[in-house]
N, C-alpha and C positions, 0 to 999 in steps of 0.2 A: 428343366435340369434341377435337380434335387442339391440342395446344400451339402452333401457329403458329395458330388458330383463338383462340385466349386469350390471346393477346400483340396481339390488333388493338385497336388505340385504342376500337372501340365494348366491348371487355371492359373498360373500366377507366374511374373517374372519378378525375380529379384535380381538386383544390381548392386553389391556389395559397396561400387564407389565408384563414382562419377565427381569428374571439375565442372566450370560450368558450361564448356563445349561440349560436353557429356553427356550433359542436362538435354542443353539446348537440342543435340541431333535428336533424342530420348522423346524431347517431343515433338519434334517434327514426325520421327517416326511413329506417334501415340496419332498425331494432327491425321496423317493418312489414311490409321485404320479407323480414325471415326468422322470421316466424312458423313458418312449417311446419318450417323444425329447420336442419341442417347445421353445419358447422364452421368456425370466425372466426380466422383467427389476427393477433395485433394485434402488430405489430413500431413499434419506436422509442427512442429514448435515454430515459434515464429522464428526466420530469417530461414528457414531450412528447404526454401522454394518453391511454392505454390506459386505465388504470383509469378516470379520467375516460369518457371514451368508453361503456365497458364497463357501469360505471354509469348511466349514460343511458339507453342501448338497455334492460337492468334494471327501470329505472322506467318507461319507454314501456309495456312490457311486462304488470309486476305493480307499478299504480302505488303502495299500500301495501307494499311488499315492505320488510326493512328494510335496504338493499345496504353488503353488510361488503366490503371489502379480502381476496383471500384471501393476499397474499401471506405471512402467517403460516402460514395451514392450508394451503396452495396449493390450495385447493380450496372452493368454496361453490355449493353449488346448493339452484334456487327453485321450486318447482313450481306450474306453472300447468292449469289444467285435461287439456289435450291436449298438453301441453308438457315436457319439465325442460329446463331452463337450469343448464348447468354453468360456474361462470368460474374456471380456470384459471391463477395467478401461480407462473411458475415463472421469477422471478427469483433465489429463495436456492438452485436447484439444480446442483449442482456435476459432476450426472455423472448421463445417461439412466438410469443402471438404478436411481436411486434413484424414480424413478418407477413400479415395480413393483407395491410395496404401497398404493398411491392404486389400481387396479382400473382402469386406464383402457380396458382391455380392454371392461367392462361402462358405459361412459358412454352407448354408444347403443345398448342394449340393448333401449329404450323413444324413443318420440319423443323427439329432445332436440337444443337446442342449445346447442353446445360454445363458447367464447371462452376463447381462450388467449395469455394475455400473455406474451413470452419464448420462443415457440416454437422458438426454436434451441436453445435449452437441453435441448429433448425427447427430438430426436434421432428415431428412427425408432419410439417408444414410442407417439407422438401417432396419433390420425386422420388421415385425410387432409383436407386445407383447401378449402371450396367456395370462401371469399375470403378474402382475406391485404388486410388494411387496413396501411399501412405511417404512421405518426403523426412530423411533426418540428417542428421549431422554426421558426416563418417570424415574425422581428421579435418582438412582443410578442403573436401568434397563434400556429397551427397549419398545417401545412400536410397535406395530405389526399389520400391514393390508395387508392383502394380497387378490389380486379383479378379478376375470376372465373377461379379454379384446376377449378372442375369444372362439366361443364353445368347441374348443379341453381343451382352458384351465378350463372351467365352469365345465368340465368333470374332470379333474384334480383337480381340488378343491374338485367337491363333494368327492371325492376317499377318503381325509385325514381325511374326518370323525369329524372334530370339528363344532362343535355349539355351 
């Protein structure tokens, strides 16, 4: 799919405003159309719900799972039968190539989906993105875009069914 193909308004949903039951069904609904794996990258200011988000989609997923923060370990992943689920907080990184010794080389080595909060911070280290969710502040909400970067994810999108 050609990039002027992924820039047409049916590649992308926007959500003018969401609370944070809003959020939450948002990604359960996100959690279903990416079962089968690919790469999330979750952009927004801090407190504007990535993590949030990210944990959602988590529990949709493995709903006993016990969903930690990785922004300490910048790294946490959960495995699911036919699945690993890696989430990525690369908020405390100051500089791509500290991103080396994390393996990120080996993340989809095996079925897996990736979510990556901070993605600028990565640099060209990272995977490449099927969708790039972009998270902001709308009043005492959320506001919500989410955009297909590669066919698999154009196909994941269409899947959730919003218009």
């Amino acid at each position: 799919m050609t990039s002027a193909a992924l820039s047409d308004p049916a590649s992308a949903i926007t959500i003018a405003h969401l609370e944070e039951p809003g959020l939450a069904a948002f990604a359960e609904a996100l959690a279903q159309a990416v079962r089968t794996g690919g790469v999330i990258y979750l952009h927004g200011d801090l407190g504007a719900g990535k993590t949030t988000t990210a944990r959602a989609l988590i529990r949709s997923l493995i709903p006993d799972a016990r969903v930690k923060s990785p922004t300490y370990s910048l790294i946490e992943s959960y495995r699911m039968p036919a699945l690993v689920i890696h989430h990525l907080d690369l908020y405390r990184i100051a500089d791509p190539g500290e991103l080396e010794w994390l393996g990120l080389d080996e993340l989809q080595s095996e079925p897996s989906l990736v979510l990556v909060e901070w993605p600028e911070r990565g640099g060209h280290s990272l995977p490449a993105a099927d969708l790039v969710l972009h998270l902001g502040h709308a009043g005492s909400g959320r506001s919500v875009r989410l955009e297909a970067a590669s066919e698999h994810g154009a196909r994941q999108l269409a899947s959730m069914g919003y218009r």
